[in-house]
C-alpha positions as CSV (number, residue, x, y, z in Angstrom):
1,X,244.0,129.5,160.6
2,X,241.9,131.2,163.0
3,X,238.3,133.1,161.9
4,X,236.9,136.1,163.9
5,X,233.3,135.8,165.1
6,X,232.6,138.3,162.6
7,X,234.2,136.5,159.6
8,X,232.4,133.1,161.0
9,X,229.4,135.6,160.7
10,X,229.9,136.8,156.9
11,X,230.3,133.4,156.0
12,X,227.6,131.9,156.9
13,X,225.7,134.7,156.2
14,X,227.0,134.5,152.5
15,X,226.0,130.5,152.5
16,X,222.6,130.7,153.7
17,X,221.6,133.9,150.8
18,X,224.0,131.9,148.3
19,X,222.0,128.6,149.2
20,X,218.6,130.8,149.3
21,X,219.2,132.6,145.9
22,X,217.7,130.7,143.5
23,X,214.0,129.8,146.3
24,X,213.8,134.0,145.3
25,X,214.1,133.2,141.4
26,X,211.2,135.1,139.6
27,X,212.3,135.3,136.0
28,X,210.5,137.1,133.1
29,X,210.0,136.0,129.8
30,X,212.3,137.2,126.7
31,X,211.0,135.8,123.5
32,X,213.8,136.6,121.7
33,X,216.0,134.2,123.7
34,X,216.0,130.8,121.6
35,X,215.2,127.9,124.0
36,X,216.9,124.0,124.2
37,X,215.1,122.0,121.6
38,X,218.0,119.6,120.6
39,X,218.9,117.6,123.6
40,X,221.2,113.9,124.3
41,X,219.3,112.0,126.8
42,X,221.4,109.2,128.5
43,X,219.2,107.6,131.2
44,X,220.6,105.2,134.1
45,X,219.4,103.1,136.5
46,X,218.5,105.8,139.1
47,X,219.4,109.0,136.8
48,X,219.3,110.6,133.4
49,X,221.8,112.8,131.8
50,X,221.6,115.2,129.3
51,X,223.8,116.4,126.9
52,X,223.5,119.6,124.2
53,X,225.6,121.6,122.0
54,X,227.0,125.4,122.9
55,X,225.8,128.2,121.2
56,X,229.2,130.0,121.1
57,X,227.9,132.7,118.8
58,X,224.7,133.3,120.7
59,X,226.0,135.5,123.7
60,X,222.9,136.5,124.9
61,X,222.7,132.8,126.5
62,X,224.1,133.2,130.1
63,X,222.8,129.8,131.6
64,X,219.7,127.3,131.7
65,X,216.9,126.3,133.2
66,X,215.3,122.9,133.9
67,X,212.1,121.7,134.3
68,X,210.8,117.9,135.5
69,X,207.0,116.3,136.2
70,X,206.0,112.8,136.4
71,X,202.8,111.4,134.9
72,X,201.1,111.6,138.1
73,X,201.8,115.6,138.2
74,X,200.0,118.1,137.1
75,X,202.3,120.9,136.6
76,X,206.7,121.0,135.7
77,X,208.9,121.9,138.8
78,X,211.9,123.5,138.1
79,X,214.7,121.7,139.3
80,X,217.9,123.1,138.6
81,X,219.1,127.2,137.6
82,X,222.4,126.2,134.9
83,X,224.4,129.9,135.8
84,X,226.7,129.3,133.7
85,X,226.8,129.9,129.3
86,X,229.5,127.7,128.7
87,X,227.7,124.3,130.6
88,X,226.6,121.6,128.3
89,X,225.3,118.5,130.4
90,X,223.1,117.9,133.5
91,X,222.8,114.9,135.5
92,X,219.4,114.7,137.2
93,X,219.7,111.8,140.5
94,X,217.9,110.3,142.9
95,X,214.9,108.7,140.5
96,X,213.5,105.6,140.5
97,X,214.4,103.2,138.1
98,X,212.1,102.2,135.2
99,X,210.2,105.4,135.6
100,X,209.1,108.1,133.0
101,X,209.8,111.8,133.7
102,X,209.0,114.3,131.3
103,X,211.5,117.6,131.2
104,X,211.5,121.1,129.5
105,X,214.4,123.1,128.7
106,X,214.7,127.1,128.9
107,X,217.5,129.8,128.4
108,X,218.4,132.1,130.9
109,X,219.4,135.9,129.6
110,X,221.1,138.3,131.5
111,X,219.2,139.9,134.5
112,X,217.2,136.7,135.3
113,X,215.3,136.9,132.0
114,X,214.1,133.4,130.1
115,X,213.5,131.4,126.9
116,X,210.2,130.1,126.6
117,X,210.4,126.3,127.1
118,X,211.5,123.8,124.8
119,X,209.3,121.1,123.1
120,X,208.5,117.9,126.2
121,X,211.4,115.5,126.5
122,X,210.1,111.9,128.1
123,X,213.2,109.9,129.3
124,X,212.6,106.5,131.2
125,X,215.3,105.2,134.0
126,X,216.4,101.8,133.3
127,X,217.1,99.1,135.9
128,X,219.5,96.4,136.9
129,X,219.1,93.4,135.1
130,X,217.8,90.3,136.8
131,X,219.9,87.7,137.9
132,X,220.0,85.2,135.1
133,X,219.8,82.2,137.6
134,X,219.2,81.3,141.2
135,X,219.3,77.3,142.9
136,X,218.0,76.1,146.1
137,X,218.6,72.9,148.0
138,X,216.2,70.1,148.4
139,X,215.7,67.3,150.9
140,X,217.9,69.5,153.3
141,X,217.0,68.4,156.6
142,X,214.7,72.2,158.0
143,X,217.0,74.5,156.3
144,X,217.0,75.2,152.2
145,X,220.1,76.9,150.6
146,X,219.9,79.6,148.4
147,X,222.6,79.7,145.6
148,X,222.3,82.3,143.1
149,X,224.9,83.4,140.1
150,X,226.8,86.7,141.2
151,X,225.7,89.9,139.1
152,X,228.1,91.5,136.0
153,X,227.1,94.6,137.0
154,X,229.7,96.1,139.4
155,X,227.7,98.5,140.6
156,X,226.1,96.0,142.3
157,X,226.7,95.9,146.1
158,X,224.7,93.6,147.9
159,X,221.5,91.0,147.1
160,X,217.7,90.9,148.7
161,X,216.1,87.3,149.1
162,X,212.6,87.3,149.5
163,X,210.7,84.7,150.2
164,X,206.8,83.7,149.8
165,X,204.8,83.9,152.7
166,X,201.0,83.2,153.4
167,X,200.8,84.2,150.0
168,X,203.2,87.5,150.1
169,X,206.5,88.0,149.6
170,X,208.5,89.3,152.4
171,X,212.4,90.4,152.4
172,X,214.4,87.9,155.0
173,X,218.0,88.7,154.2
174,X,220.1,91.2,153.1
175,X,223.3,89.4,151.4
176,X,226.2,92.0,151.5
177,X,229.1,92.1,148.6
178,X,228.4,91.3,145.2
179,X,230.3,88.0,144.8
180,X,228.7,86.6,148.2
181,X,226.2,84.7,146.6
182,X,224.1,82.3,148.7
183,X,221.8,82.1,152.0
184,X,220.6,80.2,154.7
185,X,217.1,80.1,155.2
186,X,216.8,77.8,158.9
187,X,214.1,76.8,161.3
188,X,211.7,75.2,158.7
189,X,209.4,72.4,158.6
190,X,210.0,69.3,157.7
191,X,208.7,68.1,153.8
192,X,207.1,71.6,153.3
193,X,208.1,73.3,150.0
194,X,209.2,77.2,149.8
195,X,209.3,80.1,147.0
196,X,212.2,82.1,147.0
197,X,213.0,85.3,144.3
198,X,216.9,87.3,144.4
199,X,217.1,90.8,143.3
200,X,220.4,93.0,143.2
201,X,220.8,96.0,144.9
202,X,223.4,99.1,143.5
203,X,225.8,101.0,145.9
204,X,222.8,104.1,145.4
205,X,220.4,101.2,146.9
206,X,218.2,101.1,144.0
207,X,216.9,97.6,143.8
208,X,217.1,95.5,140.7
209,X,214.6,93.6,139.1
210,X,213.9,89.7,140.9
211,X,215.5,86.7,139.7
212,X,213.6,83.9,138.7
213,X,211.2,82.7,141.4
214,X,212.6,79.0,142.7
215,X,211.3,76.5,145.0
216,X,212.6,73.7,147.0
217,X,211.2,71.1,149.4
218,X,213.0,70.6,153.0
219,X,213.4,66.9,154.2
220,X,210.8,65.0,154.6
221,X,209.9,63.0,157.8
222,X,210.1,59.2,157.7
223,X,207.1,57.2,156.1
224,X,204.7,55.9,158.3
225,X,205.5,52.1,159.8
226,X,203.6,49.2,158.9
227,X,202.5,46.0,160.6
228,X,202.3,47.5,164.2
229,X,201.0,45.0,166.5
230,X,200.7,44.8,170.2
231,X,200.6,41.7,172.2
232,X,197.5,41.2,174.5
233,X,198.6,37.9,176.1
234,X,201.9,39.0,178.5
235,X,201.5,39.3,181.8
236,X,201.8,43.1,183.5
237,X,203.9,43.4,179.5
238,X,202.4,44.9,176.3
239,X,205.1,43.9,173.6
240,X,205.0,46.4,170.6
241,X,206.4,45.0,167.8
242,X,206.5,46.4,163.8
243,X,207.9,46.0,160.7
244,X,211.2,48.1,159.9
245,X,211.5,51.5,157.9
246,X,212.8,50.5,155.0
247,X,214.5,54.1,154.6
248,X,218.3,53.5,155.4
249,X,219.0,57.1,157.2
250,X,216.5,55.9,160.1
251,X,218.3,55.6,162.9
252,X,216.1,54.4,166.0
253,X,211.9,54.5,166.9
254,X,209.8,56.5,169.3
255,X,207.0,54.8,171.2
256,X,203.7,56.9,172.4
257,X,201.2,55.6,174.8
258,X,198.0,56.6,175.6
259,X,194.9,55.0,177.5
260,X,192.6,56.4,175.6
261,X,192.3,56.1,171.6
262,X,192.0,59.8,171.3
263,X,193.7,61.1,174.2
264,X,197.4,63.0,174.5
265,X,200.0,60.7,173.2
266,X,203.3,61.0,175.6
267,X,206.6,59.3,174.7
268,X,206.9,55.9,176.8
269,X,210.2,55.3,175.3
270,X,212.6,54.3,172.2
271,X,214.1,51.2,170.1
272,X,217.1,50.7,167.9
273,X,214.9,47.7,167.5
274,X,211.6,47.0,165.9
275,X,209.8,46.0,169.2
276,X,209.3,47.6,172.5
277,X,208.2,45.9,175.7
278,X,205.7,48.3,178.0
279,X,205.5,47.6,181.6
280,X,202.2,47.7,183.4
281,X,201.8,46.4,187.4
282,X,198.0,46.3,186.3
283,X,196.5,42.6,185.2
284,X,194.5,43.6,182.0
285,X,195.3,46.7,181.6
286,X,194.6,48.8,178.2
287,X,196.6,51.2,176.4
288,X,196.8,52.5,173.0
289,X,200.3,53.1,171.0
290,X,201.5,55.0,168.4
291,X,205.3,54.2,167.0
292,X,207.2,56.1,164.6
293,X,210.4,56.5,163.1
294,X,213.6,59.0,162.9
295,X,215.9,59.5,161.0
296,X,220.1,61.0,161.1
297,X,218.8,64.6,161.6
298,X,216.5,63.3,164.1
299,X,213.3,64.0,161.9
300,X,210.2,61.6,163.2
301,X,207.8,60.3,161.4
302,X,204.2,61.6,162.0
303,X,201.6,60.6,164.9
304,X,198.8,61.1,162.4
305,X,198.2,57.7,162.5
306,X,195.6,54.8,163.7
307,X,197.1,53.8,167.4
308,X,197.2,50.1,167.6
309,X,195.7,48.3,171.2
310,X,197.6,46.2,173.5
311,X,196.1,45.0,176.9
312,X,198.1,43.1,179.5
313,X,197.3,39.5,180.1
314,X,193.7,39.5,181.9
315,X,192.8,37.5,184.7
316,X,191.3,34.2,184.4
317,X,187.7,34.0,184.4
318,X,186.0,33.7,187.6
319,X,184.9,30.1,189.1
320,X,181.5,29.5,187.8
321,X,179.6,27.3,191.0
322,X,177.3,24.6,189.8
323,X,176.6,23.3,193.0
324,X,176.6,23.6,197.4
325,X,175.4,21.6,199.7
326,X,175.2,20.1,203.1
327,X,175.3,16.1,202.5
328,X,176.0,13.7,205.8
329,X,177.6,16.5,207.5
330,X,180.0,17.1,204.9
331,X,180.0,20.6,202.7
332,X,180.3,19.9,199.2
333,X,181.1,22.2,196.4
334,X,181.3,22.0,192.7
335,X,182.4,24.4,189.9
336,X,182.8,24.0,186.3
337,X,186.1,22.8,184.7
338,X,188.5,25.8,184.5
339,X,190.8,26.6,181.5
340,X,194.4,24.7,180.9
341,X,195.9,28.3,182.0
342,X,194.5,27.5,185.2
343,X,197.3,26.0,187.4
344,X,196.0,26.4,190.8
345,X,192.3,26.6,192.5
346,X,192.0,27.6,195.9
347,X,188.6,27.0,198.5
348,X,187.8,29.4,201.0
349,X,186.0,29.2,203.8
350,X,185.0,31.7,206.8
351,X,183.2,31.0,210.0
352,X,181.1,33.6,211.1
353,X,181.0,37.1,210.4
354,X,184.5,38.2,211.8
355,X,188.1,36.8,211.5
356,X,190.6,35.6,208.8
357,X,189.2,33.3,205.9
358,X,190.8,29.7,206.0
359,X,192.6,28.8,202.3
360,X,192.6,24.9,201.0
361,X,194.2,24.6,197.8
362,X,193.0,22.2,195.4
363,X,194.3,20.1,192.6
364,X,193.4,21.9,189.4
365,X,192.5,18.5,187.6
366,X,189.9,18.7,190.8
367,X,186.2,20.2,190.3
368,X,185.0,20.4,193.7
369,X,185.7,20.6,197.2
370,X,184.9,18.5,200.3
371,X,184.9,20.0,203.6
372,X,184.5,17.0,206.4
373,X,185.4,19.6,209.5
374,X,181.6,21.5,209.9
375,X,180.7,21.9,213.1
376,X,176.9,21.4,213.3
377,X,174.7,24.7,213.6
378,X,177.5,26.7,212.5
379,X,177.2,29.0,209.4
380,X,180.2,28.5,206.9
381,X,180.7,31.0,204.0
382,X,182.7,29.6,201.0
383,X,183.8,31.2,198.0
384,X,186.5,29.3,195.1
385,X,189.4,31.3,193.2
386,X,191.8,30.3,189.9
387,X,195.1,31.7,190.0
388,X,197.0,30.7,186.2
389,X,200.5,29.8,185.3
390,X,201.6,33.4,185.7
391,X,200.3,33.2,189.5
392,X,197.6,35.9,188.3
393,X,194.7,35.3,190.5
394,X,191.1,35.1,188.9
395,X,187.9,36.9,190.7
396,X,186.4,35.4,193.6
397,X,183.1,32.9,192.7
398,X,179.7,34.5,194.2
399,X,180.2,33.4,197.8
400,X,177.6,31.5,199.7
401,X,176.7,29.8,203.2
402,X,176.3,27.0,204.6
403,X,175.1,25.6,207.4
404,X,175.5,21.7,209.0
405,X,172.1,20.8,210.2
């Protein structure tokens, strides 16, 4: 069927004054129409209906009218023009649940005359009933699930979960479908404990009121180790060594070094063992170390924890000299008994200023030195070294001169 532009016109003409009718509603007042004082109220979650008898004998009744405030208004608003005698409910929508509205009734007579008002009716919207129960996980490794009951209620079409934070509580998923009934929350920390609360929301999207609030605690990281020790007696090696977790999900150990006590910790490396040797091309060199442990989820243990010291074996001490002289032409040089760790001691000698040092090597039972090849009037500079076991060499003795008279 096809419409002229001048039907298209007259209709929508007749739906904008039909719409527009009642804004242009300016009754006057006919005391001799009997108002609504007897009226059924049924309220709902997000709506209230009402309900009251017809007046068949009264014919001078040709519809209502209906008035609603709130406590926080001053003054009733009309709401809804009834044209019609033989109507005998109203369902007013859209409110908020577990709210009081207050509503007068009024008769409407013939040429837009009206009833003075009924007595005040106060109706109160009801709400959706908690959720009688709601779970969540613990020890889940950074993630807690959510579990909760689904609702009786089938108006009920999905679920918010809210969940506590820095002291508010903040919406973090919608949960479509009535009967879906858990959640996800992901990308926590470890051993930190959450508050969650549920609360049903009807197909008008009027929210119910919160489950109970529960809380749960994720996994926490591995317990700090004990008996970490590092060795200070290896050469160019610290060995790290400590007791193992005794939690039986731990799976391996993270080493941190740093040369300074309080400085930035990197990873060095990783054990399925409960030692760890650290390389170092450096003869007594210091670091500090931190070790801790992780688990099957690959949770570690925390670095909030006293480092431990290890230095690389140090050098042998330096040749102390107790005596150098010249005696019958013959340079002769003493020093104080070295340590056992001492395997070798080395004499050397340099004539002049300039050129390469000469190198004797001498028995380390041996505490001096006796050089029979001095040429008379030339000067001689001598100086002794320890080198240990492990071929580390000691420092040079103070060096000195001498000269065959």
């Amino acid at each position: 069927m096809r419409f002229s532009l001048k039907s298209i016109y007259w209709i929508v003409l007749g739906i904008i004054f039909s719409g527009c009718a009642d804004l242009f509603f300016n009754p006057t007042t006919n005391l001799s129409l009997v108002p609504l004082n007897e009226v059924r109220i049924m309220p709902d979650v997000s709506s209230i209906a009402f309900e009251w008898k017809l007046n068949e004998k009264d014919k001078s009744i040709k519809g209502f009218v209906i008035y609603r405030k709130t406590k926080d208004e001053k003054e009733f608003q009309r709401i809804a023009i009834i044209r019609n005698s033989f109507a005998t409910h109203f369902v007013d929508k859209g409110l908020q649940s577990e709210t009081i509205y207050y509503y007068q009734f009024a008769t409407l007579g013939a040429n837009d005359t009206i009833s003075a008002r009924s007595k005040t009716f106060a109706a109160k919207t009801s709400f959706i009933q908690p959720l009688e129960m709601a779970y969540a996980s613990k020890d889940t490794p950074r993630m807690i699930k959510i579990l909760w009951n689904p609702h009786p209620n089938p108006s009920v079409d999905s679920y918010i979960v809210e969940k506590k934070i820095n002291g508010k509580w903040e919406e973090i998923a919608k949960v479509p479908n009535r009967l879906n009934i858990e959640h996800f929350d992901t990308g926590l920390g470890d051993g930190v404990t959450y508050e969650y609360r549920v609360a049903s929301v009807d197909f008008n999207g009027i929210k119910g009121r919160y489950s109970p609030v529960v809380s749960a605690t994720t996994k926490r990281p591995p317990e700090p180790l004990s008996n970490i020790t590092a060795s200070k007696d290896v050469p160019k090696l610290i060995i790290i060594k400590w007791d193992a977790s005794k939690q039986a999900d731990v799976t391996h150990y993270l080493i941190y070094a740093s040369q300074k006590e309080k400085g930035d910790y990197e990873q060095v490396g990783e054990s399925k063992n409960t030692y760890f040797e650290f390389k170092t091309q450096d003869d007594g060199s210091r670091w500090f170390f931190k070790v801790v442990a992780v688990d099957e989820y690959g949770i570690a243990g925390s670095l909030a924890q006293v480092p431990v010291m290890g230095v690389s074996l140090t050098p042998p001490p330096a040749p102390v000299i107790k005596g150098a002289s010249v005696v019958d032409g013959q340079a002769l040089i003493g020093w104080e008994p070295p340590s056992t760790r001492v395997s070798e001691i080395y004499v050397y000698r340099k004539e002049g200023s300039f050129g390469n040092p000469l190198k004797f090597k001498v028995k380390a039972n041996e505490n001096k030195f006796v050089d029979k090849e001095m040429e008379q009037g030339k000067k001689y500079t001598y100086w002794v070294e320890f080198v240990d076991v492990n071929q580390i060499p000691s420092q040079p003795s103070e060096a000195f001169t001498l000269i065959k008279p």
